[in-house]
N, C-alpha and C positions, 0 to 999 in steps of 0.2 A: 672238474670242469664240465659246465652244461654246454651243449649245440642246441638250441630250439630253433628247429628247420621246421618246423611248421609254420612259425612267424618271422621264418627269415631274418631272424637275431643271433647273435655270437656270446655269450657270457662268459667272459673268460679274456685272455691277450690271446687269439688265433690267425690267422691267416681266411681270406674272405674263399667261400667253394662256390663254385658254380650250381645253378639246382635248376631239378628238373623237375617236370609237373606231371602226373600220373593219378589218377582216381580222384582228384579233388584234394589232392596234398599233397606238401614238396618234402624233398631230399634232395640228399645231395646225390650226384650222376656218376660220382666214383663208385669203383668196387669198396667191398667192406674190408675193412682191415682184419685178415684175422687171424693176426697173430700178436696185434698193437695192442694195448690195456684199454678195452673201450667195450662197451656195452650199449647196442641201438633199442630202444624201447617206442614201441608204438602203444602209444597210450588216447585212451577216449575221456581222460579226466583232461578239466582245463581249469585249474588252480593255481593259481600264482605261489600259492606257498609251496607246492609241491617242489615247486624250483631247490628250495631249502632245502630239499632233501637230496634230490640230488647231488649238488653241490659238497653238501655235508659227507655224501657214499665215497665221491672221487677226494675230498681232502681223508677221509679213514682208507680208505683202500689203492689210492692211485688210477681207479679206473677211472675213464671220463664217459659219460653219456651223453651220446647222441640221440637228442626225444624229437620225436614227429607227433603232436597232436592232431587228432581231423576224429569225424565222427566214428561210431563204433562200425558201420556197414561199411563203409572207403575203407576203414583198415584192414578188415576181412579181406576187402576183393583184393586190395594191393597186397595183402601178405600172399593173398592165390597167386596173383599177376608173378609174382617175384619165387614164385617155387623151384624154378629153375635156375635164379640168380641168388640165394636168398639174403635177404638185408638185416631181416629186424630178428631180434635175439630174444625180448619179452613182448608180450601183449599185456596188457592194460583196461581192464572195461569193465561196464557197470551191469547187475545183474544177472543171475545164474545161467538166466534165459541165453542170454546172449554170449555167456562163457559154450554151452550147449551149442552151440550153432557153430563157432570155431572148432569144437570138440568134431563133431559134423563132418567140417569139410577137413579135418584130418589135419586141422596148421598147429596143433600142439602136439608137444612128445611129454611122455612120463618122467616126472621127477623123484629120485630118491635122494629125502634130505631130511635127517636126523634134526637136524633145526626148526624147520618146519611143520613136520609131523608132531611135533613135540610142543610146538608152537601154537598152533593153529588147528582148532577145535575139531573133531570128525567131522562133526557135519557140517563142517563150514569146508571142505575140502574133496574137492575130486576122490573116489575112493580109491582110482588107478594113478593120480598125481598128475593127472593131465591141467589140474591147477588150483591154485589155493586162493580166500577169502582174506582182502586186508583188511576190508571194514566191514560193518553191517548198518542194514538197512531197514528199518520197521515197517512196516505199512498200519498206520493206527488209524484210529478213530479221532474227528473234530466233530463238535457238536456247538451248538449254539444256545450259550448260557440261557437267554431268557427264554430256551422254549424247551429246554433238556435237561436233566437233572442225572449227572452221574449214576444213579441207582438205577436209572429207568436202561442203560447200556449192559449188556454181558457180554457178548460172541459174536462175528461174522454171519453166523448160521441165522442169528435174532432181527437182522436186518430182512430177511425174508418175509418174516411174520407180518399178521395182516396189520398191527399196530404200527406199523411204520409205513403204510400206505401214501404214496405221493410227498414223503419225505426225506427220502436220499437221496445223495446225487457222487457222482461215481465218472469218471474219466474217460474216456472209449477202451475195448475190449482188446482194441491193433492196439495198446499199448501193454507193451513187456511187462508193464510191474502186474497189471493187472493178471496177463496172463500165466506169471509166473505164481500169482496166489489162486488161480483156478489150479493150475498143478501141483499147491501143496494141498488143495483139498481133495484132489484125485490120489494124493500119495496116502493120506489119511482117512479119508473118509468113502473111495471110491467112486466112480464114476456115476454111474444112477444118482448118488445124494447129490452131488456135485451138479450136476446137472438140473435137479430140484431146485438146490440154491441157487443158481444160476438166475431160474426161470423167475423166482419167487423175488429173488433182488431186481428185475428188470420191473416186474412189478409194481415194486416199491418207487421207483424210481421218480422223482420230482420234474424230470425237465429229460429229454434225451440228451446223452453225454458230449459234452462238448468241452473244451479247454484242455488246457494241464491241472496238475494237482495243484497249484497256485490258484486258479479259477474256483476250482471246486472247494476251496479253503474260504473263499472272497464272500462263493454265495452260502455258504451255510453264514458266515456275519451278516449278508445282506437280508436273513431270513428267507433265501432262494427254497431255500431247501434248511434242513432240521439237524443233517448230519452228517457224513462224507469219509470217504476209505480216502488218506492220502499218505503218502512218503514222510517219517515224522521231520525230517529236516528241513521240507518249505513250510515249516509251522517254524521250525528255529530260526529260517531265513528271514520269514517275516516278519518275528520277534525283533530282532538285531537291526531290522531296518531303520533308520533315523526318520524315515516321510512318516509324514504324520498319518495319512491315510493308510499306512499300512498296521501301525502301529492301534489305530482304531478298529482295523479289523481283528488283530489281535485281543485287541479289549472285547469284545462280542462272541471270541470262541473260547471253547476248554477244550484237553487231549485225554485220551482212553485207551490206556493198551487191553484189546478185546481177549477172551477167550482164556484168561488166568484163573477161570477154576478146572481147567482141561488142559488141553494140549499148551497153552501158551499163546501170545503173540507170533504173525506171520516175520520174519525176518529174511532179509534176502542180503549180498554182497557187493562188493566189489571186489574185483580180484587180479588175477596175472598170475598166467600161465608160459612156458618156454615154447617158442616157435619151434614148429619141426624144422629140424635142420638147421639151428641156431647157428651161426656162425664162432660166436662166443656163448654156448654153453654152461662153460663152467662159468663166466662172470653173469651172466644172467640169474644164475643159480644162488651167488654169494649174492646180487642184488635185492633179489626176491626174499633173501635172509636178512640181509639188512634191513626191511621194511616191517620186520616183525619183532626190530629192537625196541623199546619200552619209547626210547624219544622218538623212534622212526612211525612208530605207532600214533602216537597222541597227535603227532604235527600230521600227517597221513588221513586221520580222522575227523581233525578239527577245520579242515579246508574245507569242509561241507559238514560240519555239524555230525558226522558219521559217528555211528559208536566204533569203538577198536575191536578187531577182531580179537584179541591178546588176551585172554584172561588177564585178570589184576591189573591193564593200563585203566585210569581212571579215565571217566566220559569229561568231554568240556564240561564247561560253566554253563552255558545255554542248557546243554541236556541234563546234568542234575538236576534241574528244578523239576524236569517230570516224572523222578524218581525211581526207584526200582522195579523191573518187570519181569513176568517168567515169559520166556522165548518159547518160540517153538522148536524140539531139537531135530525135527526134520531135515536129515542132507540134502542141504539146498540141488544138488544135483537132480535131484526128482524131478525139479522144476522143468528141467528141459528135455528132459527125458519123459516125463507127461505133457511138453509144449504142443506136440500135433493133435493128442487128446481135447487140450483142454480149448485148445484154438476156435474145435470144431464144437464142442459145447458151448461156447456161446455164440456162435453163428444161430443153432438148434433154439437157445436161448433167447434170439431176438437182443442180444446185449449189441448194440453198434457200437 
């Protein structure tokens, strides 16, 4: 059985709870059960299929989840707010950056789980278990069919060069994914390069950054720009779409995973970690397990187009078409661990 108290909905035969408002998202105003079969998850994905899984966790195991959606910085603060009372058993959230910053203010405890470590890749995982990777995230290259030719793309590093002068375009720098790919180039290639590249990409740059990675996808079709660092899932999203003008813009781009005669493509996650002080611990723990079974995987994945974290789950049907790529095997945890480094290079770097 689901709670989704974030939309103030009951899924399930329950009884109606009272809620109460705190950081910009609701719960319920009771204490937590805990001693009851229940697991509270604060999560920053908003995916209706997710629901499925849920649902699917409490008919296998008998626990029921209570999920509160709200953004990834209200969950933080409410999980701080609640340190004294504590509520929520799992967190929930997108990118390493942002697993880093809970790691931070100390709202995760360490997991030892033979399932999970066995499960779920090294480098996709806390190296202390403070929290694991369910899916992954590419950050690739779009280019604009009639002015780019596959051959003329290699590396991240090649978007600097002077040949790409006044033809990319790139997102702002306050954003996470970005900053978490400045941090795997400080984890691999050091800070001084990093900082090069930085400069050299600002350079390049067609327009000062503005939009989301949906923007940045728009104008390399509209001939804005030539080529663009984006998330490879709003290139799936846009695929999938039925409007036509999205589907036109889709007809005017190709994708590139950068950097495959070296280190690989940039990959980052999603993930969920155990709250310090979980209330339900041990069901948090068997949830977090359940999420890395083969069905909990693909359905988990396929709500945003994500790859699985899981060796051997197969990628949706949207993403086989862009075929196989070598990753980078950097532990995404660099990311946030280079976050204050990499933050301050591109401030240096004039990247807004």
């Amino acid at each position: 059985m689901v709670f989704d108290l974030s939309k103030v909905s009951l899924i399930g035969s329950v009884s109606l709870v009272s809620i109460a408002i705190l950081s910009g998202c609701t719960s319920p105003s009771t204490q937590p059960d805990r001693n009851g079969k229940v697991v509270s998850v604060y999560s920053a994905r908003h995916y209706d299929t997710d629901q499925a899984l849920y649902e699917d966790f409490t008919k296998q195991t008998g626990i029921e989840v209570k999920l509160l959606e709200s953004k990834d910085n209200e969950l933080l603060e409410r999980i701080k707010n609640e340190s004294s009372n504590p509520q929520a058993d799992v967190l929930i959230t997108v990118d390493a950056g942002r697993l880093w910053r809970a790691e931070q203010s100390q709202l995760l405890q360490p997991v030892t789980s033979k399932t999970l470590n066995d499960k779920i890749p090294e480098n996709l995982r806390h190296p202390e278990g403070l929290w694991f990777g369910l899916t992954k995230r590419v950050r690739m290259l779009v280019y604009n069919k009639a002015k780019v030719k596959p051959t003329e793309l290699s590396t991240y590093e090649a978007l600097a060069e002077p040949a790409w002068k006044g033809r990319v375009c790139v997102r702002s720098s306050n954003n996470i994914y970005n900053q978490s790919l400045l941090g795997s180039f400080i984890e691999s290639k050091g800070a001084e390069a990093t900082e090069q590249w930085a400069k050299g990409l600002v350079a390049n740059l067609a327009r000062p950054p503005k939009g989301g990675d949906v923007d940045q996808i728009k104008a390399v079709a509209a001939g804005q720009c030539d080529v663009a660092i984006v998330n490879h899932y709003y290139v799936a999203r846009l695929a999938q779409s039925k409007k036509a003008k999205n589907q036109a813009v889709i007809e005017q781009v190709g994708v590139f995973f950068p950097n495959q005669s070296d280190r690989g493509t940039h990959v980052n996650i999603s993930g969920a970690g155990v709250v310090a002080n979980a209330p339900h611990k041990d069901h948090a723990i068997a949830f977090m397990e359940y999420l890395t079974s083969p069905n909990a995987q693909k359905i988990f994945a396929e709500a945003n187009n994500e790859y699985p974290a899981v060796i051997g789950v197969e990628a949706s049907t949207a993403l086989k078409q862009y075929g196989e790529f070598k990753s980078d095997t950097i532990n995404v945890s660099a990311y946030g661990r280079n976050n204050p480094e990499a933050t301050k290079i591109a401030d240096r770097a004039g990247w807004q």
